[in-house]
N, C-alpha and C positions, 0 to 999 in steps of 0.2 A: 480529561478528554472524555466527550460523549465517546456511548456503545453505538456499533452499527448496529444497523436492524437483522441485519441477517447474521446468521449463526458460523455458518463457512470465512466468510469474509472477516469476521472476529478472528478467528482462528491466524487466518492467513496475515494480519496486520499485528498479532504478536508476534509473530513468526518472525516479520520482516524487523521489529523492532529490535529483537535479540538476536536479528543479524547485524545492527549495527546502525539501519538507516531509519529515517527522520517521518512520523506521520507529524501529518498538520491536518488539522479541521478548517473545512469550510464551510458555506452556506449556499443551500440549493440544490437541485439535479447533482451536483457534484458533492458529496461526503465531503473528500477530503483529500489529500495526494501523498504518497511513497515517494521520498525523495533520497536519492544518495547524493554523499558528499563529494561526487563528480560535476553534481550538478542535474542529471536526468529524476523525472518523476515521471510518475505513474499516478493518474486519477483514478478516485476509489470515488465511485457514485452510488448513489443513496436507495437508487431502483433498479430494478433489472427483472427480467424475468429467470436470467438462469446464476443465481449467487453463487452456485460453485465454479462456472466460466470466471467469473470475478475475482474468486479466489485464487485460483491456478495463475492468472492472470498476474497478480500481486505476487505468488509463490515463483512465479519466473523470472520476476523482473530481481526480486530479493538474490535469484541464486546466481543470476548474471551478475550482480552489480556487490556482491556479500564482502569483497575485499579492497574495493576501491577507494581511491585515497583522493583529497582536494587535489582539482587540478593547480599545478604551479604558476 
């Protein structure tokens, strides 16, 4: 998997991995997205002006979503 460009959002997207849920790379204005195995994702985009909004952003969705299981 490519690196983000920013440094915070690296941070935040290991974070999320060793909580358990799913990064995918994309292409374009959009990086890539944080997925749990409920099914909800979060887009991780490639620009921004403020990367540690983006971060927090990914570091919240990780700590809502850190235990959740396939829906049945």
């Amino acid at each position: 998997m490519g690196r983000h460009p920013h440094k915070e959002i690296r941070k935040a997207i290991t974070e999320a991995e060793e909580a358990g849920l799913k990064v995918a790379e994309s292409s374009g204005h959009t990086w890539g997205y944080v997925t749990c195995a409920c099914g909800q994702r979060i887009a991780v985009y490639s620009t921004g002006r403020n990367p540690e909004f983006g971060a927090k952003l990914i570091r919240r969705f990780a700590a809502n979503h850190r235990n959740h299981e396939e829906p049945r």
